[in-house]
C-alpha positions, 0 to 999 in steps of 0.5 A: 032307372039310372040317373041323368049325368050332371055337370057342376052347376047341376044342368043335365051333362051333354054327350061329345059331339067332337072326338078329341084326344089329350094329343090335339087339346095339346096341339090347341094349346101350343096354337094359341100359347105361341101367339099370346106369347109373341105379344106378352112383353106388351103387358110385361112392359105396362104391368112388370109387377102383375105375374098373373099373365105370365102365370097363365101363359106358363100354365099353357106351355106346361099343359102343351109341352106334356104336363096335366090338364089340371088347375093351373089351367084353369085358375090362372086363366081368368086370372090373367083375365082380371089383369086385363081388365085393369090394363089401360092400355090397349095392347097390354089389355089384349096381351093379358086376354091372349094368355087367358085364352092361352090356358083356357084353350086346354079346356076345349070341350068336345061340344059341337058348338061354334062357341067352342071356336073361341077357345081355339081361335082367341087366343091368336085373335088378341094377339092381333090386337094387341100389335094393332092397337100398339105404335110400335115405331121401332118395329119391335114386333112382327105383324100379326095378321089374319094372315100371319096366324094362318099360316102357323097353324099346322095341318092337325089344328086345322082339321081339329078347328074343322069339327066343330060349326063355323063362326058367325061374323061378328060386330066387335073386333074379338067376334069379327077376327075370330071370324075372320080367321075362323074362315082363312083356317076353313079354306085351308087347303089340305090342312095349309093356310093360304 
Protein backbone atom coordinates (compact mmCIF):
# COMPACT_ATOMS: atom_id res chain seq x y z
CA UNK A 1 0.00 0.00 0.00
CA UNK A 2 1.66 3.16 -1.19
CA UNK A 3 1.72 6.30 0.97
CA UNK A 4 -0.88 9.56 0.90
CA UNK A 5 1.13 12.19 -0.73
CA UNK A 6 2.16 15.35 1.75
CA UNK A 7 2.20 18.60 1.27
CA UNK A 8 5.33 20.62 3.65
CA UNK A 9 3.13 21.13 6.61
CA UNK A 10 2.28 17.21 6.54
CA UNK A 11 -1.61 17.61 5.60
CA UNK A 12 -2.60 14.89 2.91
CA UNK A 13 -1.65 16.68 -0.79
CA UNK A 14 -5.05 17.56 -2.87
CA UNK A 15 -5.13 16.63 -6.61
CA UNK A 16 -5.41 19.69 -9.33
CA UNK A 17 -8.57 20.38 -9.75
CA UNK A 18 -7.54 23.30 -12.33
CA UNK A 19 -5.13 22.55 -15.60
CA UNK A 20 -2.56 25.20 -15.87
CA UNK A 21 0.55 25.32 -17.72
CA UNK A 22 3.79 27.48 -16.72
CA UNK A 23 2.72 29.80 -20.01
CA UNK A 24 -0.64 31.13 -18.39
CA UNK A 25 0.80 31.15 -14.46
CA UNK A 26 3.15 33.38 -16.55
CA UNK A 27 0.07 35.52 -18.33
CA UNK A 28 -1.16 35.59 -14.31
CA UNK A 29 1.85 37.38 -13.51
CA UNK A 30 2.46 39.65 -16.14
CA UNK A 31 -1.69 40.62 -15.20
CA UNK A 32 -0.93 41.33 -11.86
CA UNK A 33 2.95 42.81 -12.31
CA UNK A 34 1.68 45.43 -14.85
CA UNK A 35 -0.80 46.89 -12.41
CA UNK A 36 1.19 46.81 -9.24
CA UNK A 37 3.78 48.41 -11.33
CA UNK A 38 1.69 51.29 -12.38
CA UNK A 39 1.44 52.49 -8.79
CA UNK A 40 4.88 51.56 -7.14
CA UNK A 41 6.11 55.14 -7.21
CA UNK A 42 3.73 55.59 -4.57
CA UNK A 43 5.63 53.57 -2.12
CA UNK A 44 9.17 54.59 -3.79
CA UNK A 45 8.00 58.15 -2.94
CA UNK A 46 7.10 57.51 0.99
CA UNK A 47 9.96 54.65 1.40
CA UNK A 48 12.83 55.28 -1.32
CA UNK A 49 15.34 53.48 1.23
CA UNK A 50 12.79 49.90 1.51
CA UNK A 51 13.69 47.88 -1.79
CA UNK A 52 11.67 45.12 -0.65
CA UNK A 53 8.60 46.10 -2.97
CA UNK A 54 10.54 46.77 -5.89
CA UNK A 55 12.36 43.25 -4.95
CA UNK A 56 9.17 41.66 -5.56
CA UNK A 57 8.06 43.29 -8.12
CA UNK A 58 11.17 42.66 -10.27
CA UNK A 59 10.92 39.15 -9.00
CA UNK A 60 7.25 39.01 -10.75
CA UNK A 61 8.65 40.56 -14.02
CA UNK A 62 11.45 37.78 -14.15
CA UNK A 63 9.12 34.89 -13.49
CA UNK A 64 6.51 36.69 -16.17
CA UNK A 65 9.05 37.50 -18.79
CA UNK A 66 10.62 33.45 -18.72
CA UNK A 67 12.75 33.21 -15.79
CA UNK A 68 11.86 29.96 -13.03
CA UNK A 69 9.45 29.91 -10.60
CA UNK A 70 11.46 29.66 -8.01
CA UNK A 71 12.40 31.64 -4.43
CA UNK A 72 12.81 34.95 -5.46
CA UNK A 73 8.98 34.50 -5.82
CA UNK A 74 8.34 33.42 -3.03
CA UNK A 75 10.72 34.91 -0.38
CA UNK A 76 10.24 38.68 -1.81
CA UNK A 77 6.87 38.33 -1.69
CA UNK A 78 5.87 38.54 1.91
CA UNK A 79 8.47 40.51 1.90
CA UNK A 80 7.07 43.43 0.43
CA UNK A 81 4.14 42.44 2.63
CA UNK A 82 6.28 43.46 5.92
CA UNK A 83 7.04 46.72 3.97
CA UNK A 84 3.38 47.31 3.71
CA UNK A 85 2.54 47.04 6.85
CA UNK A 86 4.96 49.46 8.05
CA UNK A 87 3.77 52.23 5.60
CA UNK A 88 1.61 54.98 7.20
CA UNK A 89 0.29 56.19 4.27
CA UNK A 90 -2.37 54.53 2.61
CA UNK A 91 -1.27 54.47 -1.03
CA UNK A 92 2.34 53.32 -0.30
CA UNK A 93 0.60 50.52 2.02
CA UNK A 94 -1.54 49.21 -1.21
CA UNK A 95 1.57 49.93 -3.69
CA UNK A 96 3.73 47.69 -1.13
CA UNK A 97 0.46 44.86 -1.16
CA UNK A 98 0.31 44.96 -5.16
CA UNK A 99 4.01 43.87 -5.63
CA UNK A 100 3.54 41.28 -2.83
CA UNK A 101 0.65 39.92 -4.72
CA UNK A 102 2.43 40.46 -7.92
CA UNK A 103 5.26 37.78 -6.90
CA UNK A 104 2.69 35.78 -5.17
CA UNK A 105 0.53 35.32 -8.37
CA UNK A 106 3.25 32.79 -9.61
CA UNK A 107 2.12 30.52 -7.29
CA UNK A 108 -1.21 29.99 -8.28
CA UNK A 109 -2.29 26.75 -7.30
CA UNK A 110 -4.22 24.56 -9.50
CA UNK A 111 -6.89 24.45 -6.37
CA UNK A 112 -10.44 24.53 -7.48
CA UNK A 113 -10.99 26.99 -4.80
CA UNK A 114 -12.44 30.72 -4.84
CA UNK A 115 -9.17 31.56 -2.69
CA UNK A 116 -7.02 30.97 -5.40
CA UNK A 117 -8.91 34.00 -7.01
CA UNK A 118 -6.84 36.31 -4.91
CA UNK A 119 -3.60 35.41 -6.41
CA UNK A 120 -5.02 36.42 -9.62
CA UNK A 121 -7.09 39.31 -8.65
CA UNK A 122 -5.14 41.31 -5.69
CA UNK A 123 -2.72 42.37 -7.21
CA UNK A 124 -4.72 44.91 -9.57
CA UNK A 125 -7.36 45.23 -6.73
CA UNK A 126 -4.32 47.30 -4.48
CA UNK A 127 -3.58 48.95 -7.12
CA UNK A 128 -6.81 50.55 -7.25
CA UNK A 129 -6.45 51.53 -3.99
CA UNK A 130 -3.47 52.62 -3.73
CA UNK A 131 -4.69 55.69 -6.60
CA UNK A 132 -8.04 55.90 -4.65
CA UNK A 133 -6.45 56.52 -1.35
CA UNK A 134 -3.81 59.05 -3.16
CA UNK A 135 -4.59 63.06 -3.85
CA UNK A 136 -3.00 63.02 -6.80
CA UNK A 137 -4.12 66.79 -7.57
CA UNK A 138 -1.46 66.91 -10.47
CA UNK A 139 -3.06 64.10 -11.93
CA UNK A 140 -0.02 61.89 -12.12
CA UNK A 141 -1.68 58.85 -12.28
CA UNK A 142 -4.08 57.18 -14.58
CA UNK A 143 -7.23 56.14 -12.71
CA UNK A 144 -7.61 52.81 -12.17
CA UNK A 145 -10.96 51.28 -11.91
CA UNK A 146 -12.84 48.34 -11.81
CA UNK A 147 -13.26 49.07 -15.17
CA UNK A 148 -9.82 50.15 -16.35
CA UNK A 149 -8.06 46.64 -14.93
CA UNK A 150 -10.85 45.04 -16.78
CA UNK A 151 -10.03 45.96 -19.79
CA UNK A 152 -6.26 45.09 -19.64
CA UNK A 153 -6.83 41.67 -19.14
CA UNK A 154 -6.31 39.44 -22.17
CA UNK A 155 -8.64 36.73 -23.56
CA UNK A 156 -6.28 34.09 -22.06
CA UNK A 157 -6.43 35.67 -18.18
CA UNK A 158 -9.86 35.86 -18.65
CA UNK A 159 -10.61 32.14 -19.61
CA UNK A 160 -7.80 31.10 -16.89
CA UNK A 161 -9.73 33.28 -13.84
CA UNK A 162 -12.89 31.20 -15.64
CA UNK A 163 -11.53 27.83 -13.91
CA UNK A 164 -11.81 28.55 -10.96
CA UNK A 165 -15.24 29.12 -8.36
CA UNK A 166 -16.60 32.67 -8.40
CA UNK A 167 -15.83 35.17 -5.67
CA UNK A 168 -17.91 36.10 -2.76
CA UNK A 169 -18.97 39.57 -2.31
CA UNK A 170 -17.02 40.77 0.67
CA UNK A 171 -17.07 43.76 3.57
CA UNK A 172 -13.51 44.96 3.28
CA UNK A 173 -12.37 47.12 0.60
CA UNK A 174 -9.72 44.05 -0.57
CA UNK A 175 -12.79 41.40 -0.65
CA UNK A 176 -15.26 43.55 -2.10
CA UNK A 177 -13.24 44.82 -5.32
CA UNK A 178 -11.91 41.42 -5.97
CA UNK A 179 -15.28 40.85 -6.18
CA UNK A 180 -16.23 43.32 -7.82
CA UNK A 181 -13.63 42.65 -10.45
CA UNK A 182 -14.00 39.15 -10.19
CA UNK A 183 -17.54 39.58 -11.82
CA UNK A 184 -16.44 42.58 -14.64
CA UNK A 185 -13.61 39.93 -15.75
CA UNK A 186 -16.84 36.75 -15.54
CA UNK A 187 -18.94 38.85 -17.91
CA UNK A 188 -16.48 39.33 -20.30
CA UNK A 189 -17.69 38.79 -23.49
CA UNK A 190 -15.69 36.27 -25.47
CA UNK A 191 -12.56 36.78 -23.38
CA UNK A 192 -13.10 40.74 -23.53
CA UNK A 193 -14.10 43.13 -20.63
CA UNK A 194 -16.73 45.18 -21.01
Amino acid sequence: MSATPRDRAGTPARAADVSLTLAELREVTTFAASAAARVLPFFEADRPDDPRPREALDAAWAFARGGPRSRPQRVTGPGAHRAAKECVSPPAFHAAMAAGDAAASAFLHPLADRAQVGHILRAPVHAILAVQRSDDAAGTFEPLTVETVARTATPLLVEILRRYPATAPGARPVTRLVHELDVALRGAVGGEAR
